[in-house]
N, C-alpha and C positions, 0 to 999 in steps of 0.2 A: 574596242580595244582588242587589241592581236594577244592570243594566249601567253606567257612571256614562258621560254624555254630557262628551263631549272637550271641553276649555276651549281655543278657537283665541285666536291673539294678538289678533286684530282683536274681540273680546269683553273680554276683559281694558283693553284700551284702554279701549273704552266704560266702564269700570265708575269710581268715585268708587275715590280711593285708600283709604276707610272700608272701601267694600264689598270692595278686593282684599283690605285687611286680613284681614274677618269669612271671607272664601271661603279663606284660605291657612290659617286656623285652623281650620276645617272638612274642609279636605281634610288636613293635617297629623294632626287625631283621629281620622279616617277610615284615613288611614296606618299608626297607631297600632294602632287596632282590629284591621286584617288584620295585623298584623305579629305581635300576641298570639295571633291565631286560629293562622299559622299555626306559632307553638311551642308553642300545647296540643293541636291535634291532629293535628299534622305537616303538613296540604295546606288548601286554601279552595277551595272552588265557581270562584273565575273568577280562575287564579294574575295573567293581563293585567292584571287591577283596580291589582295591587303598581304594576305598570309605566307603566301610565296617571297613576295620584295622585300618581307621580315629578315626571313629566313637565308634569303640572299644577300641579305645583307649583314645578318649574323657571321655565315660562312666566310665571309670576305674578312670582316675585323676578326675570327678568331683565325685564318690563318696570315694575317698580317701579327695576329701577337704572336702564336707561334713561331712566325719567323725573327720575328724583333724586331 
């Protein structure tokens, strides 16, 4: 797995609320994926990846409430 580059708030803002959409859906299947990885083989390549896509995905729904 490819290091995933950190989504800052001031990116998020830039984006069309379509595109936070399609990115939150994205990172959420991404989420997904490593969360299966790691109950079939107990560990993943890069455990921070779980903690990051969190967090990415934190940043996206508070500034989707932010905006309203």
């Amino acid at each position: 797995m490819e290091k995933l580059p950190t989504l800052k708030a001031k990116e998020i803002r830039r984006m069309s609320r379509e595109e936070r959409r399609k990115k939150l859906e994205e990172l959420r299947a991404e989420l997904m994926k490593l969360r299966t990885d790691v109950k079939a083989k107990g560990r993943i390549e890069n455990p921070s990846a779980l903690r990051e896509l969190r967090r990415s995905i934190a940043r996206i729904l508070t500034v989707e409430r932010e905006e309203g």
